[in-house]
N, C-alpha and C positions, 0 to 999 in steps of 0.2 A: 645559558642560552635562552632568547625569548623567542616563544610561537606564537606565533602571532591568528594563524590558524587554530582553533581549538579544542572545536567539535562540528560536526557534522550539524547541523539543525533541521533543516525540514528538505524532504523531496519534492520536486514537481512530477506528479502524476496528470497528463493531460489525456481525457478521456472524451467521448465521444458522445456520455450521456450524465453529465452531473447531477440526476435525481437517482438513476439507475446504479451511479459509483457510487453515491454516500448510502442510500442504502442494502447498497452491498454490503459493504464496507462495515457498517452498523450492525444491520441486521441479523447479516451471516456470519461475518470476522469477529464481530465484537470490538469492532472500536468505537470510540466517543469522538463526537461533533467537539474541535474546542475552539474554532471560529467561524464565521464568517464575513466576508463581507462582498457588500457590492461597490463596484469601480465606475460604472455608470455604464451607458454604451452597449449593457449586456453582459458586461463584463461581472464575474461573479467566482469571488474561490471559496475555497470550502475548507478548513483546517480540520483533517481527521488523525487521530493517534489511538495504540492497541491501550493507553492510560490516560489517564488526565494528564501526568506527572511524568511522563514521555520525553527525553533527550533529541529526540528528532521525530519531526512529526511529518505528515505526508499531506498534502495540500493539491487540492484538486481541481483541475481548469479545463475551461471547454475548450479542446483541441481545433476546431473548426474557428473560433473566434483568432484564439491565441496564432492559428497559420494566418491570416488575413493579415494581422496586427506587426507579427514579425515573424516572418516567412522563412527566414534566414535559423532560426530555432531546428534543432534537435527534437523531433515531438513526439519518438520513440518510448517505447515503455523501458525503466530500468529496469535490470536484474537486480531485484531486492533477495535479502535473504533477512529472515525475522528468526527470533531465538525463543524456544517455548521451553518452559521447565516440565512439559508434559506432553511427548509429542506423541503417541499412543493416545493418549485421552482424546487431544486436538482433530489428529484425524480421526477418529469415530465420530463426534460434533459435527466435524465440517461434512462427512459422506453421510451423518443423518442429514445435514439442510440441504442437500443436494450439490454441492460444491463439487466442483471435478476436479479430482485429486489424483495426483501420481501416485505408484507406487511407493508402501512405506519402507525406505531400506537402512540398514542396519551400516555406518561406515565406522573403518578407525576412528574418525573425529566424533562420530556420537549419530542419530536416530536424523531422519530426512525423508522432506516427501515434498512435492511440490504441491501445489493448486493453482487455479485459475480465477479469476474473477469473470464477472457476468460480459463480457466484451473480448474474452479471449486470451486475455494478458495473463503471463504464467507469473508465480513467485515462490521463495522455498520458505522452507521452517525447519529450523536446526533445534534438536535437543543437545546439547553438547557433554561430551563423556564426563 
């Protein structure tokens, strides 16, 4: 059988302030810039991933434009879930930069806590058993 589907690639994250999400994203996450570019018009995405060498990367757009443009769009935030091989370490990092973090809890599947980014948006992080 062929799939024709094959992997997931990048997310659209549309946010509200694209200097304030990439360096979030940077500064506090730790992820790396791996494009950008501009479309003209204002238009401007930003390719951020937690590697260089990242299987799906997350790509960020200014929501105020992107509603004008096609109104008809979904411009909600997803429920992301990220996978750490150190999710004890991570949360200590993220509640030193100030990040607001959920509680760290302990499940069958393995270690979880969620956080927020600077706009409100929640997302989790799974150590897995």
């Amino acid at each position: 059988m062929v799939y024709i589907i094959q992997k997931l690639g990048q997310v659209m994250l549309y946010v509200n302030d694209q200097a304030g999400a990439v360096s979030f994203w940077t500064e506090k996450a730790g992820f790396v810039v791996i494009a950008e570019e501009d479309h003209g018009q204002g238009m401007r995405s930003i390719e951020i991933a937690p590697a260089a060498q990242s299987a799906t990367t997350l790509v960020l757009h200014n929501k105020e434009l992107v509603a004008k443009m096609s109104p008809e769009l979904n411009l909600g935030t997803p429920s992301l879930m990220f996978f750490a091989d150190d999710v004890e370490r991570l949360y200590a990092e993220f509640t030193e930069k100030g990040i607001t973090v959920g509680e760290l809890v302990d499940l069958p599947m393995g270690k979880v806590f969620n956080f927020a980014d600077d706009e409100g948006n929640y997302f989790a992080v799974l150590e897995k058993n």
